[in-house]
PAFIDO-614949 format. One record per atom (N, C-alpha, C): residue number from 1; atom name; x negated, z, y negated. Coordinates in pm, 1 decimal, decimal comma. Last residue first. Layout:
N
NUM CA X Z Y
...
//
This chain:
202
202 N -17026,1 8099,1 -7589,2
202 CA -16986,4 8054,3 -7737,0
202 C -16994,7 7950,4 -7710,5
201 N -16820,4 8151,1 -7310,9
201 CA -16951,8 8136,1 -7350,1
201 C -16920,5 8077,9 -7492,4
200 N -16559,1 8413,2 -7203,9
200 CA -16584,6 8280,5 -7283,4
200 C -16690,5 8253,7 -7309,7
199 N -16550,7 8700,3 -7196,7
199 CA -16625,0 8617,9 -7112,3
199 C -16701,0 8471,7 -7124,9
198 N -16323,2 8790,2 -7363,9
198 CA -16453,7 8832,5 -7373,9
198 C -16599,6 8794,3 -7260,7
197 N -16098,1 8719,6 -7193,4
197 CA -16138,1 8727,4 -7347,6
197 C -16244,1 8763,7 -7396,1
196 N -16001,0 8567,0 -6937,3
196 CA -16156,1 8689,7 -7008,7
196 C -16147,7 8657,7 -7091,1
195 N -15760,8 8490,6 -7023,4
195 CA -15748,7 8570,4 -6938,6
195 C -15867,4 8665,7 -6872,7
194 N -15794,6 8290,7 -7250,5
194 CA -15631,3 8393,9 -7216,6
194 C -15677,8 8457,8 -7088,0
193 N -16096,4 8161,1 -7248,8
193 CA -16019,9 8280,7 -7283,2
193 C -15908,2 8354,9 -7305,8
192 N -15976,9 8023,5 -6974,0
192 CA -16069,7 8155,2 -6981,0
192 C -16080,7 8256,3 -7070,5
191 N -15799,8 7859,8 -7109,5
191 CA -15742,4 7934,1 -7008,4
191 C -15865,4 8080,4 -7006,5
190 N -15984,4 7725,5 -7303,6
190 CA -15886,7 7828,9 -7358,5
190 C -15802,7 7924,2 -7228,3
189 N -16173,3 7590,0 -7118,6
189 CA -16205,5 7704,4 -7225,2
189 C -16112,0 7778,2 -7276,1
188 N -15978,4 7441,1 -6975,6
188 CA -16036,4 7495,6 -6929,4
188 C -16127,5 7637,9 -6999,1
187 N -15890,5 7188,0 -7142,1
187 CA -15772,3 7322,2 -7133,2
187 C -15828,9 7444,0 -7057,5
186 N -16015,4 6965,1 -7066,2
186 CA -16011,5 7012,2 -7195,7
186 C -15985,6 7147,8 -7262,2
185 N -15991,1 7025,3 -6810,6
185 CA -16151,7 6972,6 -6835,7
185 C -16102,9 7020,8 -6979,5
184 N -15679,9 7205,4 -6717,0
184 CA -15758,3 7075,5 -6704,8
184 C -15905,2 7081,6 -6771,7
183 N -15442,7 7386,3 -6514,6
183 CA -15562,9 7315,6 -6653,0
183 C -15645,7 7195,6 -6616,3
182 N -15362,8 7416,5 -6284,5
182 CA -15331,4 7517,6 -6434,0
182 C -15356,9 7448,7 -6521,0
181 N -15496,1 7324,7 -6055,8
181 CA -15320,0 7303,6 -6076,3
181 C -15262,9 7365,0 -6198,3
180 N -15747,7 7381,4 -6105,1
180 CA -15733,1 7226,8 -6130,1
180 C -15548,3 7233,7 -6109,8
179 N -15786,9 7625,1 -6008,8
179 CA -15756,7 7565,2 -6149,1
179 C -15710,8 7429,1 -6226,4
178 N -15730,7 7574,8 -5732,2
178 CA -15646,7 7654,6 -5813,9
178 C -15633,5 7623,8 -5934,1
177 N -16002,6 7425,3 -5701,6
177 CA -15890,8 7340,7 -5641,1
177 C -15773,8 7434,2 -5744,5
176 N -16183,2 7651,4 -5754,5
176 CA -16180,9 7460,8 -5861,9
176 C -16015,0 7399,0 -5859,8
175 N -16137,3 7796,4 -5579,4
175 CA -16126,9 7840,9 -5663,7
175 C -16124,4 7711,9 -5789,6
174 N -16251,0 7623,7 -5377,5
174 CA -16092,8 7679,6 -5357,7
174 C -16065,3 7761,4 -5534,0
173 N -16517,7 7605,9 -5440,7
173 CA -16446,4 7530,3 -5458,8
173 C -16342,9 7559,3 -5436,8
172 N -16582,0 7920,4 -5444,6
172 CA -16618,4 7838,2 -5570,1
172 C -16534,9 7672,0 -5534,6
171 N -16341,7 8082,6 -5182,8
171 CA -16449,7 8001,2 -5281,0
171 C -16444,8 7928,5 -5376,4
170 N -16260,0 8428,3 -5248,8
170 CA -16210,1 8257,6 -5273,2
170 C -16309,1 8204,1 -5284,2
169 N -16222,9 8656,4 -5226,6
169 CA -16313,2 8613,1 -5187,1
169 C -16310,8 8421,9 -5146,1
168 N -16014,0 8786,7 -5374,7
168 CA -16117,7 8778,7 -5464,5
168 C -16234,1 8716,2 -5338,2
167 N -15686,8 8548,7 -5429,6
167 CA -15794,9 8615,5 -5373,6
167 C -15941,9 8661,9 -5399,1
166 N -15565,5 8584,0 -5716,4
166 CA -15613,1 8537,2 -5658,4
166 C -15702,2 8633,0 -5506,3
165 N -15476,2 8761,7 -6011,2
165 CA -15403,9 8755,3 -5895,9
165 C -15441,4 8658,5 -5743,9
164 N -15649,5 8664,2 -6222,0
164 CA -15506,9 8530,2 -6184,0
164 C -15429,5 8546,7 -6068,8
163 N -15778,3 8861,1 -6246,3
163 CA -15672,4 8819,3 -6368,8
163 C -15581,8 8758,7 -6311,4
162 N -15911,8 8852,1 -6012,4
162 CA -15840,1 8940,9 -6057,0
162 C -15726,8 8965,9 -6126,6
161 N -16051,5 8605,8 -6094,4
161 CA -15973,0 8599,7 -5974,5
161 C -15867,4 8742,1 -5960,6
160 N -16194,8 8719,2 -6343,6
160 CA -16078,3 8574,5 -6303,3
160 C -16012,6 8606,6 -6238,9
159 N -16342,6 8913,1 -6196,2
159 CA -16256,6 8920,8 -6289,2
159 C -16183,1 8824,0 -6288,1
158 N -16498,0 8749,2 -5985,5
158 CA -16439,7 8807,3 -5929,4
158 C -16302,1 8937,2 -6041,3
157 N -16696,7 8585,0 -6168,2
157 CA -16552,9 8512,8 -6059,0
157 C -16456,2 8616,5 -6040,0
156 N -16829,0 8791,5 -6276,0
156 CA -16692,3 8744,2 -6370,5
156 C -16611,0 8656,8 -6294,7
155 N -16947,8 8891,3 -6069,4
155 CA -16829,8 8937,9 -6133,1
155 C -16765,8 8885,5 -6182,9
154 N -17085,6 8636,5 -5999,9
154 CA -17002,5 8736,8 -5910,2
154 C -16922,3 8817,3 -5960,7
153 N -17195,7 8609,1 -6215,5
153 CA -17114,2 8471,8 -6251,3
153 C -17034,1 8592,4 -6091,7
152 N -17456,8 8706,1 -6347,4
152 CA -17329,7 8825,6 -6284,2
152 C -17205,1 8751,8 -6343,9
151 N -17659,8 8537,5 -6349,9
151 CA -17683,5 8716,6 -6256,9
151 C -17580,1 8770,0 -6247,7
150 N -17535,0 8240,3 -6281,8
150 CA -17585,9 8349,7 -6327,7
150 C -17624,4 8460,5 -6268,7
149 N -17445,7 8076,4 -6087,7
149 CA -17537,3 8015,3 -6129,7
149 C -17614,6 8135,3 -6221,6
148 N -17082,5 8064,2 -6173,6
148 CA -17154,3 8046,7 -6079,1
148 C -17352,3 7978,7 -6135,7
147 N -16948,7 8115,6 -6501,7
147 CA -16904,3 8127,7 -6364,9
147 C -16977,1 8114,1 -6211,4
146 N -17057,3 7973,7 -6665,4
146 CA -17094,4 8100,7 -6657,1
146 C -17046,0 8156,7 -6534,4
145 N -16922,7 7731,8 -6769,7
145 CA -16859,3 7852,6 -6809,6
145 C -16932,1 7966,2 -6787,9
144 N -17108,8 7572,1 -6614,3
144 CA -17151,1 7581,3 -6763,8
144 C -17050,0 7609,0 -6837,7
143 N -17020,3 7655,2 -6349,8
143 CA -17138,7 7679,1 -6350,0
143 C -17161,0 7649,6 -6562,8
142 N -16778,6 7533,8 -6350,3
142 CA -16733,4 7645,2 -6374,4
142 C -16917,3 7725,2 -6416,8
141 N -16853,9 7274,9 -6355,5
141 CA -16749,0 7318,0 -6512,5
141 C -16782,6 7467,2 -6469,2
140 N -16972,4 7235,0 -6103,3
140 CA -17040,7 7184,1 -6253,2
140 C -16956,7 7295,9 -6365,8
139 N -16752,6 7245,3 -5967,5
139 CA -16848,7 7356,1 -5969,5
139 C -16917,6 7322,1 -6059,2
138 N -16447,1 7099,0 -6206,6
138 CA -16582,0 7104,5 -6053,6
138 C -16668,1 7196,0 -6057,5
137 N -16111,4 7000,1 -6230,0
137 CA -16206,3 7140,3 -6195,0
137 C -16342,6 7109,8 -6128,8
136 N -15903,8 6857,5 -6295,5
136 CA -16000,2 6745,6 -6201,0
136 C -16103,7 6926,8 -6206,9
135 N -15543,7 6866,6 -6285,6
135 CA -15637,0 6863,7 -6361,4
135 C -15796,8 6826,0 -6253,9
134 N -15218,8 6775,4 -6201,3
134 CA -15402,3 6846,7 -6203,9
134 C -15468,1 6784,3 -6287,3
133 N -14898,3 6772,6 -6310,7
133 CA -15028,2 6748,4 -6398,2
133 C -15113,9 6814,4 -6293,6
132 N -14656,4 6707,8 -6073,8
132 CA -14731,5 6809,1 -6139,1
132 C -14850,3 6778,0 -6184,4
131 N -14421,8 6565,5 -5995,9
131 CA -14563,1 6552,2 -6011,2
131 C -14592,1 6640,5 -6111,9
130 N -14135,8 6611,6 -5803,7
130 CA -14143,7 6629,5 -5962,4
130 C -14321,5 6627,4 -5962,2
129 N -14107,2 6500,4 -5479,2
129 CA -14092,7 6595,3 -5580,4
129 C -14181,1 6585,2 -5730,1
128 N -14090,5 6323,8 -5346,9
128 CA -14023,8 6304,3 -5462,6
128 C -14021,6 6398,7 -5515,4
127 N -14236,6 6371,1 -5100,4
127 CA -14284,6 6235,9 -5161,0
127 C -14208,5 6295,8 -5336,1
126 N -14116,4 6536,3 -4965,2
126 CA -14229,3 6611,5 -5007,9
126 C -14254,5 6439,6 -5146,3
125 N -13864,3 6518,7 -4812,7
125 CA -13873,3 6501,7 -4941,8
125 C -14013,7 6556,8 -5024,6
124 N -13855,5 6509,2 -4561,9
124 CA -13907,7 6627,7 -4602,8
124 C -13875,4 6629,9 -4754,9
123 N -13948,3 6252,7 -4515,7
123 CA -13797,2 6280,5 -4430,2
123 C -13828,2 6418,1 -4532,2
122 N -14226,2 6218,1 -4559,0
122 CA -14102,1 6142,0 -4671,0
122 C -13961,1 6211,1 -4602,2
121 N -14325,5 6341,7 -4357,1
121 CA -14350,0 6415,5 -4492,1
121 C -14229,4 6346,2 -4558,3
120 N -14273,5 6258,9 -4161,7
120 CA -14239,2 6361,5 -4128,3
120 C -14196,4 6398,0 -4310,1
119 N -14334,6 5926,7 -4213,4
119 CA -14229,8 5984,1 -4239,6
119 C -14181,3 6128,7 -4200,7
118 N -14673,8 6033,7 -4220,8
118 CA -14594,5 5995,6 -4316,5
118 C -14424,7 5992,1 -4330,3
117 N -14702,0 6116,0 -3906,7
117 CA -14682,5 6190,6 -4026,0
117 C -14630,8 6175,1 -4195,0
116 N -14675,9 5877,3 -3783,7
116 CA -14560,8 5968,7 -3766,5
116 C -14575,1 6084,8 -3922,8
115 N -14838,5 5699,9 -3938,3
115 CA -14709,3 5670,2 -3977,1
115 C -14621,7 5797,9 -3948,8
114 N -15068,8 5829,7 -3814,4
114 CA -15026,9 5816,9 -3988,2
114 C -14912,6 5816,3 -3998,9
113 N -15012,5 6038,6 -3564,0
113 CA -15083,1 5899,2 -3633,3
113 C -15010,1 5905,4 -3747,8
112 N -15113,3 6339,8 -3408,0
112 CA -14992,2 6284,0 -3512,0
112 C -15055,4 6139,9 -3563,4
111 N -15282,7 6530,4 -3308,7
111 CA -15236,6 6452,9 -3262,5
111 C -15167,7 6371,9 -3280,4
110 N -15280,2 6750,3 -3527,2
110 CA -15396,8 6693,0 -3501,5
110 C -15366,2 6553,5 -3445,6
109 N -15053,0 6889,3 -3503,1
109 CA -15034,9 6812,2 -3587,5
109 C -15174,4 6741,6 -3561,8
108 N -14996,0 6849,0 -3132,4
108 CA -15016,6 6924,3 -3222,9
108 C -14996,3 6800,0 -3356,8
107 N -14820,9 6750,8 -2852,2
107 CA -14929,0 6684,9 -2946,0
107 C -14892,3 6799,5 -3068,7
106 N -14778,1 6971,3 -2545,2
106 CA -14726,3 6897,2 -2679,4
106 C -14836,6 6831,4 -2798,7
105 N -14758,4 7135,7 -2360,2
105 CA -14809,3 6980,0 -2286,0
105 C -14786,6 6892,8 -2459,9
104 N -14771,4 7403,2 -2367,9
104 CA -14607,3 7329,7 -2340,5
104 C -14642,8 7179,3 -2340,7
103 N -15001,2 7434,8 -2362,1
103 CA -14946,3 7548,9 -2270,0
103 C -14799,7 7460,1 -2254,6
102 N -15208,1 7176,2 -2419,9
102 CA -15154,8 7267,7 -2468,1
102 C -15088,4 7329,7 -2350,7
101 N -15429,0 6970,0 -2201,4
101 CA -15321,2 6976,9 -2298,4
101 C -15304,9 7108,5 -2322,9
100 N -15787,8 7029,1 -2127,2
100 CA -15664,2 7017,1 -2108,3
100 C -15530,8 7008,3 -2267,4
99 N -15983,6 6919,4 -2328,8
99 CA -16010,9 6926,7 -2219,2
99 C -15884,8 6907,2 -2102,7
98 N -15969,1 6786,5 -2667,0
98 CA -15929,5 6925,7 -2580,3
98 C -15938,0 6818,9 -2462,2
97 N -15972,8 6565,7 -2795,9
97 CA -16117,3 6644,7 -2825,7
97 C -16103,4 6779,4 -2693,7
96 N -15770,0 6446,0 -2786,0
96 CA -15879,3 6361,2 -2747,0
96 C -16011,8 6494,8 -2725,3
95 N -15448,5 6594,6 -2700,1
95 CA -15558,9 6589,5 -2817,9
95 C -15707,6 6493,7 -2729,3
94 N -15188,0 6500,1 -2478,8
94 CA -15342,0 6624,6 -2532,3
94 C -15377,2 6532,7 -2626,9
93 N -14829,0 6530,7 -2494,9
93 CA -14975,6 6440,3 -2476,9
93 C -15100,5 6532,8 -2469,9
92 N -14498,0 6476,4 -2594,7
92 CA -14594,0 6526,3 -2479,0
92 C -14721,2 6427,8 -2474,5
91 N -14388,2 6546,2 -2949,3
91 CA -14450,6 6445,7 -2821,0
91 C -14582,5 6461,5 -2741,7
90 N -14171,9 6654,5 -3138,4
90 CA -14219,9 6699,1 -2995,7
90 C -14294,7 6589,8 -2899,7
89 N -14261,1 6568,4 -3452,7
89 CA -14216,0 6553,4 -3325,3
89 C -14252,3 6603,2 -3261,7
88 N -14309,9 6787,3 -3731,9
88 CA -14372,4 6674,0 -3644,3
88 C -14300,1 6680,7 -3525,5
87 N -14151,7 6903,6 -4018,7
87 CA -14153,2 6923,9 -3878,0
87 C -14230,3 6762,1 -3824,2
86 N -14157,5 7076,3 -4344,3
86 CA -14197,0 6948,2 -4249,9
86 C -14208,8 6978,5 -4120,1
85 N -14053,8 7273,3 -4583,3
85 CA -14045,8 7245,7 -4446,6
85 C -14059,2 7115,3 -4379,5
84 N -14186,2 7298,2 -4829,1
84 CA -14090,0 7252,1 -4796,2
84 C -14166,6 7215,9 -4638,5
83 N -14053,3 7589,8 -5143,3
83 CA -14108,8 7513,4 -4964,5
83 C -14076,2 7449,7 -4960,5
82 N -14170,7 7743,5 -5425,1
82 CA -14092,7 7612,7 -5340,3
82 C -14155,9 7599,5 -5189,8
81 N -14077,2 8081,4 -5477,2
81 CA -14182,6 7965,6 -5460,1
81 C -14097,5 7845,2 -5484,5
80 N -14083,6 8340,8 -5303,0
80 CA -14079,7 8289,9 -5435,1
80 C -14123,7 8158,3 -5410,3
79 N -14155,0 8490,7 -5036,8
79 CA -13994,2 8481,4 -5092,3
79 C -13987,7 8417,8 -5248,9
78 N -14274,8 8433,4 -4786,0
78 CA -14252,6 8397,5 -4915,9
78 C -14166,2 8380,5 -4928,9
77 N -14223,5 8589,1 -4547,3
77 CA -14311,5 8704,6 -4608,5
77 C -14329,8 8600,9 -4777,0
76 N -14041,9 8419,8 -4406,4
76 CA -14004,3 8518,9 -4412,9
76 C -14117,1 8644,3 -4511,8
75 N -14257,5 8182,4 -4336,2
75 CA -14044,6 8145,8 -4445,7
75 C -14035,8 8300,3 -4474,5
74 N -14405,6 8266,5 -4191,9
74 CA -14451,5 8205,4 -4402,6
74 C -14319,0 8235,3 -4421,9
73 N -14294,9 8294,7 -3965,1
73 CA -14341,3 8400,3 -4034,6
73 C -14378,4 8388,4 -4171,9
72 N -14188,1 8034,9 -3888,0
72 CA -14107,7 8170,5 -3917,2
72 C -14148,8 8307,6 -4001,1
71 N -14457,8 7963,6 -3887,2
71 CA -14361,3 7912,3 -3983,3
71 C -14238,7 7994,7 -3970,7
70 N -14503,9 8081,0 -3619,4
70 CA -14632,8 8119,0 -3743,6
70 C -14516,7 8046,8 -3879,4
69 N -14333,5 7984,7 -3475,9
69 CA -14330,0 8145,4 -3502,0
69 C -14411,5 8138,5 -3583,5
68 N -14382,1 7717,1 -3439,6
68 CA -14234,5 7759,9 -3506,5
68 C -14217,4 7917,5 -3533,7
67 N -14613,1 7760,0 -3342,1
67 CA -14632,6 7691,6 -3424,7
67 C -14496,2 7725,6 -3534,2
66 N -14551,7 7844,7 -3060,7
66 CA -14643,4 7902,3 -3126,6
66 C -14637,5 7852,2 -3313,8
65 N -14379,1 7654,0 -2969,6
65 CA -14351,8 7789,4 -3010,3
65 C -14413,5 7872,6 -3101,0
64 N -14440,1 7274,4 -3076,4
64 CA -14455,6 7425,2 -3009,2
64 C -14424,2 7565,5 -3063,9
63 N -14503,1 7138,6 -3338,5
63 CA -14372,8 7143,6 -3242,6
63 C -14364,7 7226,6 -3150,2
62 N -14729,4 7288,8 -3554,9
62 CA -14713,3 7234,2 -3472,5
62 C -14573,3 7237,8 -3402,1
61 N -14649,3 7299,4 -3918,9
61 CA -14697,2 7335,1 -3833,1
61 C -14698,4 7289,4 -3693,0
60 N -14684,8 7286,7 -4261,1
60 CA -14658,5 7169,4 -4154,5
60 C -14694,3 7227,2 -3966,1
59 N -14484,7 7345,2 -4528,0
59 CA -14572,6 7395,9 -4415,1
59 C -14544,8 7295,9 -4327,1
58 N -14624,2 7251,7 -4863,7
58 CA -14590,2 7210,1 -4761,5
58 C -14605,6 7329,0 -4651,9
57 N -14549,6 7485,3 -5180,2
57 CA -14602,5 7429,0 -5067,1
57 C -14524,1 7333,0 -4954,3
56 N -14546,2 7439,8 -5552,6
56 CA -14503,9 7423,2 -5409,7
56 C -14628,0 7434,2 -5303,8
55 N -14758,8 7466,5 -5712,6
55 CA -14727,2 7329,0 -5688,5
55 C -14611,3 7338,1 -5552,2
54 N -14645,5 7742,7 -5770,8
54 CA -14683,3 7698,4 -5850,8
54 C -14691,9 7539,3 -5851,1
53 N -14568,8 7920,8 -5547,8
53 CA -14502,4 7944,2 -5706,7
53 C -14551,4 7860,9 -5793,2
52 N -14703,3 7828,2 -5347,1
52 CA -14553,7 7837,3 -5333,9
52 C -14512,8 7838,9 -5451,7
51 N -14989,7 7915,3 -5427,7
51 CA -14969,8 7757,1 -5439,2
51 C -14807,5 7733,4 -5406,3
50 N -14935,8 8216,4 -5384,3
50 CA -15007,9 8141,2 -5547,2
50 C -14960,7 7996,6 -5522,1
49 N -14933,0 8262,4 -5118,5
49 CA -14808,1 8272,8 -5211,6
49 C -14838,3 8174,9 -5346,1
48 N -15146,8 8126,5 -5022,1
48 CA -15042,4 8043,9 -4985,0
48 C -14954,2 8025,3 -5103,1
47 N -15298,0 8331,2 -5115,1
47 CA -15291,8 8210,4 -5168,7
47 C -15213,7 8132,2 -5183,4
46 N -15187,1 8546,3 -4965,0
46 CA -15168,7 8575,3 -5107,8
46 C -15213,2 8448,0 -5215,4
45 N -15319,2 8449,9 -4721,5
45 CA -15144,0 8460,7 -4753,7
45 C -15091,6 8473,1 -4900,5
44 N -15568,0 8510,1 -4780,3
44 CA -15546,1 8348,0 -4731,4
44 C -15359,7 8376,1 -4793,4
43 N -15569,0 8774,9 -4769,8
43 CA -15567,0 8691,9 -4918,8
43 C -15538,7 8582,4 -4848,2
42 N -15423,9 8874,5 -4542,4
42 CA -15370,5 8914,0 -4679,8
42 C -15440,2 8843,4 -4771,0
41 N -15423,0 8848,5 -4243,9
41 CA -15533,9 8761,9 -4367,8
41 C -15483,7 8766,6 -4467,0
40 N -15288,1 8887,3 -4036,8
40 CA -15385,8 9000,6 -4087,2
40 C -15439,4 8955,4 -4199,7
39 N -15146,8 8646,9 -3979,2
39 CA -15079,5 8771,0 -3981,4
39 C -15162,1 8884,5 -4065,3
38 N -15337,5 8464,2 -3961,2
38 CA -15281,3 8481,7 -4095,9
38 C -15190,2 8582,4 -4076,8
37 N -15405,7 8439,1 -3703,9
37 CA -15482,7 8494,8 -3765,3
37 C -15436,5 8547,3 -3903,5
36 N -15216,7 8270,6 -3564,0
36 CA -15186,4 8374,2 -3581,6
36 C -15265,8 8473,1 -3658,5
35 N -15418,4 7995,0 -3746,3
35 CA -15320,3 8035,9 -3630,1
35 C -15258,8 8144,8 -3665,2
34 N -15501,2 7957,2 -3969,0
34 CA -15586,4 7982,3 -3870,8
34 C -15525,2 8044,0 -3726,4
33 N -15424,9 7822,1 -4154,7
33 CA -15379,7 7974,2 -4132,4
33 C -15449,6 8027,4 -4057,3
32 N -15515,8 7672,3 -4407,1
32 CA -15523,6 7678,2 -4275,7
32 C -15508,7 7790,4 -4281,8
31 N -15444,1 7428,2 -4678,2
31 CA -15492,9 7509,0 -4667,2
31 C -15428,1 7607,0 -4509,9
30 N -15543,8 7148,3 -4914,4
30 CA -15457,5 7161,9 -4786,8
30 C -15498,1 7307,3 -4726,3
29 N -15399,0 6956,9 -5171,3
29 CA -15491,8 7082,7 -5159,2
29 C -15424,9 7087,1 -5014,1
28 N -15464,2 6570,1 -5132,2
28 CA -15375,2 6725,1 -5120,8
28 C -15450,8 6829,3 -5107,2
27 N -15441,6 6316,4 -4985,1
27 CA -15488,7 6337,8 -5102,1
27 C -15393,2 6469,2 -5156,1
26 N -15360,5 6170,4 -4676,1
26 CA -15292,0 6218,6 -4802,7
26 C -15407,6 6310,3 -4804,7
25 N -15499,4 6133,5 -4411,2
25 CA -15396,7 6042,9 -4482,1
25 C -15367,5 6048,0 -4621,5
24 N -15738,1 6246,5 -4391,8
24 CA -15764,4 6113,2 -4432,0
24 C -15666,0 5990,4 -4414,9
23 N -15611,8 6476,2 -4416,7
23 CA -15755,6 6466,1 -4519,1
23 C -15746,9 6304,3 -4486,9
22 N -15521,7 6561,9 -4120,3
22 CA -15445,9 6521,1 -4282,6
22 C -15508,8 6433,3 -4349,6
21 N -15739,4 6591,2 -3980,4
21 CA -15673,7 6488,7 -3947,7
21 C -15525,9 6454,2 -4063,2
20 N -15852,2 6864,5 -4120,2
20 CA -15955,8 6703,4 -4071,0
20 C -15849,4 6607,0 -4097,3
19 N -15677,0 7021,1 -4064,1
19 CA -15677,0 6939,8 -4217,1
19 C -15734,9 6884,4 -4198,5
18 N -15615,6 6995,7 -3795,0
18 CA -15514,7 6961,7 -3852,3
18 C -15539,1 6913,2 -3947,9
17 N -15860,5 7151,6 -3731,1
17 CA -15865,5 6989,8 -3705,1
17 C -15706,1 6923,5 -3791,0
16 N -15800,4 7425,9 -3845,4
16 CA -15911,7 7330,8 -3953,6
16 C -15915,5 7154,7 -3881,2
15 N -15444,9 7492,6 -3800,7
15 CA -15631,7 7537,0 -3805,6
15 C -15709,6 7419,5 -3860,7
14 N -15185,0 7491,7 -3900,2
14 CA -15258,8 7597,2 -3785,2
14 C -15389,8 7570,6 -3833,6
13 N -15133,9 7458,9 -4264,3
13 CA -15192,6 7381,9 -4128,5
13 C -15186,9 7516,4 -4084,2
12 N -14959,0 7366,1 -4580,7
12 CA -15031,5 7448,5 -4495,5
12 C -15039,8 7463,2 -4376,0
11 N -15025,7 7156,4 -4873,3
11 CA -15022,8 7172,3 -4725,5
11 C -15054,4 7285,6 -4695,7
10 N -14886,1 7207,9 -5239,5
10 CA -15019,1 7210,0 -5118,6
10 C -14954,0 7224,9 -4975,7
9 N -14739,7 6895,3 -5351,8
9 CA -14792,9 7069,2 -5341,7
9 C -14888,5 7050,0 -5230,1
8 N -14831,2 6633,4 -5437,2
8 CA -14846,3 6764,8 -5518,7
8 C -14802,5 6888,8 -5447,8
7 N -15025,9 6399,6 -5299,6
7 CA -14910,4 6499,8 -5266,7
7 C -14953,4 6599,4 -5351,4
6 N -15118,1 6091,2 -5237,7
6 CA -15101,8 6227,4 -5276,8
6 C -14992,7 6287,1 -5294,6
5 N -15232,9 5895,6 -4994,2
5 CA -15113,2 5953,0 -5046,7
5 C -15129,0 6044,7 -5132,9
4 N -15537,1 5712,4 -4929,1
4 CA -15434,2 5820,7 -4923,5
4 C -15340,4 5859,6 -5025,2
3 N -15520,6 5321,3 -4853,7
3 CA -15552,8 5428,6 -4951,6
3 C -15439,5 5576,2 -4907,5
2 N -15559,9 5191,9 -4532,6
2 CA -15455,3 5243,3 -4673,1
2 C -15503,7 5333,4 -4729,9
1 N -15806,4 4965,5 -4462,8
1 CA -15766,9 5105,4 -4454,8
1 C -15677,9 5140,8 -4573,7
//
């Protein structure tokens, strides 16, 4: 089995089998719109924006209509950032897990084998972009910051997440994954205090 790829910016998918079926090519924050759902989902979008300005994003969406209108709609509501536009082939098939095919008979990104997706991504130039330092973040670190595990690790997530412009109903690991593109295990106490100054544990 080939080891996964990594990829410094983050992926962004129609729905949760897409990042199943990423997840065990490439090594990547990967994050789901949930279809048209992300029209109404002002923090999922306000993430997106956060990972556009910061590792880049991928959008990878399906070859169908549906799929070229939800990516019409990221290109047009991020206006900062990096993108980069990945397209998967149009190839007529169903999914193993669906009953019938799609409305236009098309393989989603779910439906994609390694290789197609690997050169979607290298055609994309996603491979060469400039590597960005992570850092490694775990619920451990943030639990002996004070951050999860206390009587009021809910607020002070929810100060952070304030500070950093984040969504405030991020999870404790989506919230690891963010920091881990800022800082690192060493750099982790001083980020907290540039932004709770008064949160910091002695």
């Amino acid at each position: 089995m080939k080891p996964r790829r990594k990829i410094t910016p983050a992926i962004v998918v129609e729905g949760k089998y897409d990042k199943i079926r990423l997840e065990s090519a490439v090594d990547a924050v990967i994050l789901v719109t949930g279809g048209f759902r992300i029209y109404h989902n002002a923090e999922q979008l306000a993430l997106i924006r956060y990972y556009a300005e910061t590792t880049g994003i991928v959008i990878l969406t399906d070859a169908d209509a549906a799929g070229f209108q939800i990516r019409s709609y990221l290109k047009s509501t991020i206006r900062t950032g990096t993108i980069y536009h990945v397209y998967i082939p149009g190839i007529h098939g169903k999914e193993h897990r669906k009953r019938l095919p799609s409305a236009e008979g098309l393989l989603g990104v779910e439906g994609m084998d390694n290789e197609t997706l690997m050169l979607a991504l290298e055609r994309a130039g996603v491979f060469d972009a400039k590597p960005r330092k992570r850092g490694d973040i775990t619920p451990a670190m943030l639990y002996a910051c004070g951050l999860t595990g206390t009587p009021d690790c809910t607020e002070r997530r929810a100060a952070l997440l304030t500070a950093l412009h984040l969504p405030l109903h991020l999870s404790v690991k989506g919230l690891c994954e963010v920091l881990s593109t800022m800082t690192d295990a060493d750099g982790l106490e001083a980020l907290l205090a540039e932004y709770l100054p008064e949160e910091v544990p002695q």
